[in-house]
C-alpha positions in Angstrom: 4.2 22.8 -91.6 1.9 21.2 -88.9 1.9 17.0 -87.8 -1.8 16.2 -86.7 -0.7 14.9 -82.7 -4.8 13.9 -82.3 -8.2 14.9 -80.9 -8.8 15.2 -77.0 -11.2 16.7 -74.9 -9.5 19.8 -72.7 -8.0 18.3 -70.1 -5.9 15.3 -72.5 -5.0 18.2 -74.7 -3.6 20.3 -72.4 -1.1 17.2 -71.0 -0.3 17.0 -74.7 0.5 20.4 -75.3 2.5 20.3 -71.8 4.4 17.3 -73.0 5.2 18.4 -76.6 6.9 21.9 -75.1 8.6 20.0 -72.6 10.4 18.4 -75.5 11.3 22.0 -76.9 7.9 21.7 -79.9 5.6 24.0 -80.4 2.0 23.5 -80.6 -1.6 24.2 -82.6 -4.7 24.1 -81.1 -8.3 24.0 -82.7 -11.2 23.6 -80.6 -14.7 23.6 -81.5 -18.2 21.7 -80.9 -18.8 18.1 -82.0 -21.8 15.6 -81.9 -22.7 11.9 -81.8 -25.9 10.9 -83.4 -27.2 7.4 -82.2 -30.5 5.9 -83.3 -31.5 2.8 -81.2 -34.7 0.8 -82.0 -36.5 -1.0 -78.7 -39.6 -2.6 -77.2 -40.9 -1.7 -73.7 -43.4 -2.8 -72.0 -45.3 -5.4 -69.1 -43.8 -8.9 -70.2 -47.5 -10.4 -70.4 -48.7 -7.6 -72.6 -45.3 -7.6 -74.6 -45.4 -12.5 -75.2 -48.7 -11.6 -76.4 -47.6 -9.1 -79.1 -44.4 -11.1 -80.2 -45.3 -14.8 -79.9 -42.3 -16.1 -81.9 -39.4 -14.8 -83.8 -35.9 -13.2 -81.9 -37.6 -10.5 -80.0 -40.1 -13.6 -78.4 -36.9 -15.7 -77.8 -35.2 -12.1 -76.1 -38.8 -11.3 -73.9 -38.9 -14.8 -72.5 -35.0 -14.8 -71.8 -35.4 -12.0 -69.8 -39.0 -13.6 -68.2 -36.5 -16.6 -66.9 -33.8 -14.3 -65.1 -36.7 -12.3 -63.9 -37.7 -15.6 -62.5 -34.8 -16.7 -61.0 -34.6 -13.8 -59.4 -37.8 -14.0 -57.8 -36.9 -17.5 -56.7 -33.5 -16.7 -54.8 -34.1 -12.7 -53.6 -34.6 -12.2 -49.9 -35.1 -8.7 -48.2 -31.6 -7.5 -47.5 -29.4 -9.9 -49.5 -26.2 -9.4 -50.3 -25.8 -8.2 -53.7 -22.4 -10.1 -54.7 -24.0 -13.2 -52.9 -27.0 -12.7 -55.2 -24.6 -12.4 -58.0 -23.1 -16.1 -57.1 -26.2 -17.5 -57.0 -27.8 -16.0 -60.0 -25.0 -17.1 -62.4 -24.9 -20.6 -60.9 -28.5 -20.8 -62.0 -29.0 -18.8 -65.0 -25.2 -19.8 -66.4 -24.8 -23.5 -66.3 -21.7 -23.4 -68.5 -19.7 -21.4 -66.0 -19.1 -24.7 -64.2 -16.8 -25.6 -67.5 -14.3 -23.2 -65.8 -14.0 -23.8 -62.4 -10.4 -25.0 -62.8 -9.2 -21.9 -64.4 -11.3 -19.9 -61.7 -8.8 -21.7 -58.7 -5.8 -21.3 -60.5 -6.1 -17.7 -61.0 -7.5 -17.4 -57.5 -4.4 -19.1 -56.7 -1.6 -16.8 -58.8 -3.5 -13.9 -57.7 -3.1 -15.1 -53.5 -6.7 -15.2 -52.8 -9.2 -17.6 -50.7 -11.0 -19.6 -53.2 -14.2 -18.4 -51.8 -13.5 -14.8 -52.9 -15.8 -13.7 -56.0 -13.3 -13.6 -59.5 -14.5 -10.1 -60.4 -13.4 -8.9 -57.1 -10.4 -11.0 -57.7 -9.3 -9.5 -61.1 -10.1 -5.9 -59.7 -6.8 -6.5 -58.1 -3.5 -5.8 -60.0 -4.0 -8.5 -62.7 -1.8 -6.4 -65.3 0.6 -7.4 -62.9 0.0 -11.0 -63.0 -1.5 -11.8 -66.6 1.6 -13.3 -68.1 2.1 -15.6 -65.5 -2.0 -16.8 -66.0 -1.8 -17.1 -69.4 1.6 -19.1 -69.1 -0.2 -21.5 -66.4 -3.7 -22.2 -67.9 -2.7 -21.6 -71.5 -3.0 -18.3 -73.6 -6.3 -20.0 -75.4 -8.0 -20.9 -72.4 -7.2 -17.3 -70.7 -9.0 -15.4 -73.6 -11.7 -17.7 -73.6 -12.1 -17.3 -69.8 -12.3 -13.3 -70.1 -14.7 -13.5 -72.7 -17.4 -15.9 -70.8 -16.4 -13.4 -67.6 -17.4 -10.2 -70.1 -20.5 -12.7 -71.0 -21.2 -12.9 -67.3 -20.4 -9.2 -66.7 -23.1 -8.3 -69.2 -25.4 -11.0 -67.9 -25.5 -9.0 -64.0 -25.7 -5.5 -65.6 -29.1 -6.2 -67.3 -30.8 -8.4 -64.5 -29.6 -5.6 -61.8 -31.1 -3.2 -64.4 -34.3 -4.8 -65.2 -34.5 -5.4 -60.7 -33.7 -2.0 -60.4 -36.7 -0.7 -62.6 -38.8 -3.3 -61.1 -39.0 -2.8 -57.1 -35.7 -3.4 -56.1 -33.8 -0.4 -54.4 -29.3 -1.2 -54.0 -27.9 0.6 -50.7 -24.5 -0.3 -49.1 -23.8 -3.5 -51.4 -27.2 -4.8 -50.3 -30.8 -5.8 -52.3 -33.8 -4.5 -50.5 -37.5 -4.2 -51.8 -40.0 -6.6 -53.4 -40.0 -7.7 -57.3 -43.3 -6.3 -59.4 -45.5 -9.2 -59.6 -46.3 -7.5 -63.6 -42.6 -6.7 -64.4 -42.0 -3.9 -66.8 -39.0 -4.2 -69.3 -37.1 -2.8 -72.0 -35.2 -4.3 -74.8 -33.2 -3.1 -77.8 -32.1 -4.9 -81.0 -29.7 -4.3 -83.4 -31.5 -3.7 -86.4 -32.1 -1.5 -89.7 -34.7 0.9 -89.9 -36.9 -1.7 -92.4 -36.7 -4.6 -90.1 -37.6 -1.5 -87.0 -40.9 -1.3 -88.9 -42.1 -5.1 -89.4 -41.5 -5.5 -86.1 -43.1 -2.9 -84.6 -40.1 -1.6 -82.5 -39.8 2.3 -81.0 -36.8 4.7 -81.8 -34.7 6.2 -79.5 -32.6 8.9 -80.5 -29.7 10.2 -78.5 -27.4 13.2 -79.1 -23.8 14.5 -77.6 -23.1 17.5 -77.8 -19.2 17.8 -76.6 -15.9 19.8 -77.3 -12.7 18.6 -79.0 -9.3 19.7 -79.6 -7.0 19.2 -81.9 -3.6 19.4 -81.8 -1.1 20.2 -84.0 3.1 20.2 -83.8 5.3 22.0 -85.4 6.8 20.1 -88.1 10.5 22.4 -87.8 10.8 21.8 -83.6 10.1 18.3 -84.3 13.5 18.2 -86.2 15.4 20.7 -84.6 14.1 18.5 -81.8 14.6 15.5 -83.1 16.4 14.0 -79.4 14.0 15.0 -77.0 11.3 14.2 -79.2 12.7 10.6 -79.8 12.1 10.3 -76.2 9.0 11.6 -75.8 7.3 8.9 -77.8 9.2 5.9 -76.5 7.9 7.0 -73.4 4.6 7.7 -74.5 2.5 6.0 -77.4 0.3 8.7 -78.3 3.1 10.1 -80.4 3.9 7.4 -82.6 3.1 9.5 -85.5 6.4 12.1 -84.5 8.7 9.0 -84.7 7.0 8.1 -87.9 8.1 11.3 -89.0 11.3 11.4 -87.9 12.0 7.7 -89.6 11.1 9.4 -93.0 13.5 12.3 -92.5 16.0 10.0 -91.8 15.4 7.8 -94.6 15.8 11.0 -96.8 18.8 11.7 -95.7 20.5 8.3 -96.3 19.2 8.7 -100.2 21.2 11.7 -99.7 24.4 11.0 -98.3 27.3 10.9 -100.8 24.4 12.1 -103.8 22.2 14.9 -105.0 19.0 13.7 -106.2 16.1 15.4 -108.1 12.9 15.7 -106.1 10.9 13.5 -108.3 13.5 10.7 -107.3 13.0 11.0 -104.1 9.3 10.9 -104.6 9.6 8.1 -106.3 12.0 6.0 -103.9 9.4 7.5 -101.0 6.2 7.4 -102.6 5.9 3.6 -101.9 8.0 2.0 -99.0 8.3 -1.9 -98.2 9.8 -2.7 -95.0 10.3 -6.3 -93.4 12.2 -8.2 -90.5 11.4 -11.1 -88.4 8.7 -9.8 -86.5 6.5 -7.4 -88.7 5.9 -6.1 -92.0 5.3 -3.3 -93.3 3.8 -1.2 -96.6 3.7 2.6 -96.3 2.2 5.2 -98.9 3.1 8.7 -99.2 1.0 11.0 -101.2 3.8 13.1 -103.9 2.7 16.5 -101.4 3.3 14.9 -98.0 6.9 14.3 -99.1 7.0 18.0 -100.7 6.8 19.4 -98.0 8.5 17.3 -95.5 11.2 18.2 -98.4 10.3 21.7 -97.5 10.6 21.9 -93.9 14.1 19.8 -93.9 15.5 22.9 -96.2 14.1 25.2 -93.7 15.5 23.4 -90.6 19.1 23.6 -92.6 19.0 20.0 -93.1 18.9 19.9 -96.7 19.6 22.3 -99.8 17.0 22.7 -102.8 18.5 24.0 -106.2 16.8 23.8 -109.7 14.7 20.9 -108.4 17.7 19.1 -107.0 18.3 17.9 -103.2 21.6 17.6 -101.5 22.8 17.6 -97.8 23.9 20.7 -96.4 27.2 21.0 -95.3 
């Protein structure tokens, strides 16, 4: 009997494989050939040719959004600009919310032991794993994930404007902007959409597929037991196991059923087939299809844990 470990590409496999034998469990592999289909629905084109198609509606409102930060850039861009400079500027100008968190900006700039001057994503590039918990604890847990999420906004913001500059005159070497904005910008947008909606409006398909190999892995079920030490380690040091521990808890709940008793294997599927566990910090409801606990059944009388006789189950001595 196999456990499912996961799917990895080659090289998380083979650490997984590495790990599991280092804990005395042997291993499966499967490999073979997977895709990803993505269909994506877009408009592209020169922003005058592309308000005169769309003169209302979301797709206008998204064509003249990107017409203003087009805009703005063309008002603050000079010849050799610093790019993170640029950055400053542009969100001062195109973000006017952002001043909302100026407070939160010092104090992390602050914790983190950096001049106020510095640019935050440069300042969260720097260990802030390390100093989260004391962020959170000084601005308030709320404010901290509300911060991030404007700073992803923000994030998102610079990716497209850099993008649309970069298809539009301007060339990025060594942190800085050279080049000259197209007077007739050229742009393109995509919308979330279904295929109906795609065809009122008018929009072009893109179709991407990725072609990639995966491999499973597989433990064996027996080592796991035998193993059952070593293995208990292995995935409180690492996460990706969590599924061997799981294992290992229902085991060990068999065997309690058992101590003292003999019970009949439709007992047990019956205590197992539906378990309801609950303390002070989680709850929990697990099913286990009739054949999962077969043969876990099956596997603890081959690993000399347990005896099977005339449908009965009993410790072995």
């Amino acid at each position: 009997m196999r456990i499912y470990i996961g799917t990895f590409n080659e090289k998380e496999a083979d650490e997984v494989v590495d790990d599991l034998k280092k804990a005395g469990v042997g291993c499966d592999i499967r490999s073979y050939l997977n895709t990803l289909f993505e269909l994506e629905y877009f408009v592209e084109g020169y922003i005058k040719d592309l308000k005169e198609k769309y003169k209302e509606g979301f797709v206008a409102k998204v064509i003249s959004d990107a017409e203003k930060n087009i805009e703005i850039a063309r008002e603050i861009f000079k010849e050799g600009m610093d790019t993170k400079y640029f950055d400053s500027i542009f969100l001062e100008k195109s973000v006017p919310e952002r001043k909302n968190y100026e407070e939160i900006e010092r104090a992390i700039k602050e914790i983190m032991g950096v001049e106020e001057k510095m640019p935050i994503f440069s300042v969260l590039s720097k260990n802030l794993d390390e100093k989260k918990d004391e962020i959170a604890k000084k601005i308030g847990e709320e404010n901290f994930k509300k911060y991030m999420l404007h700073l992803l906004k923000e994030i998102d913001i610079l990716a497209d404007v850099h993008l649309i500059l970069g298809n539009n005159g301007i060339e990025y070497r060594e942190g800085k902007m050279y080049g000259k904005i197209n007077e007739t910008p050229f742009i393109r947008r995509y919308f979330d959409v279904d295929e109906e909606e795609a065809k009122k409006l008018g929009l072009k398909k893109e179709y991407t597929i990725e072609v990639f190999k995966d491999v499973d892995v597989y433990a064996n079920m027996v080592d796991v037991i035998y193993e059952v030490g070593r293995v208990r380690k292995l995935c409180n040091e690492k996460q990706r196991y969590g599924k061997l521990l799981f294992i290992l808890s229902l085991v060990d709940e068999i065997i309690g059923k058992l101590k003292g008793k003999k019970l009949s294997i439709n007992e047990i599927i019956e205590d197992l087939g539906e378990i309801y566990r609950k303390d002070e910090k989680m709850e929990e409801e697990i099913f286990i299809e009739e054949e999962a606990i077969r043969e876990i059944l099956k596997v603890m009388e081959k690993a000399e844990i347990i005896k099977i006789k005339n449908e009965k189950v009993m410790l072995k001595e």
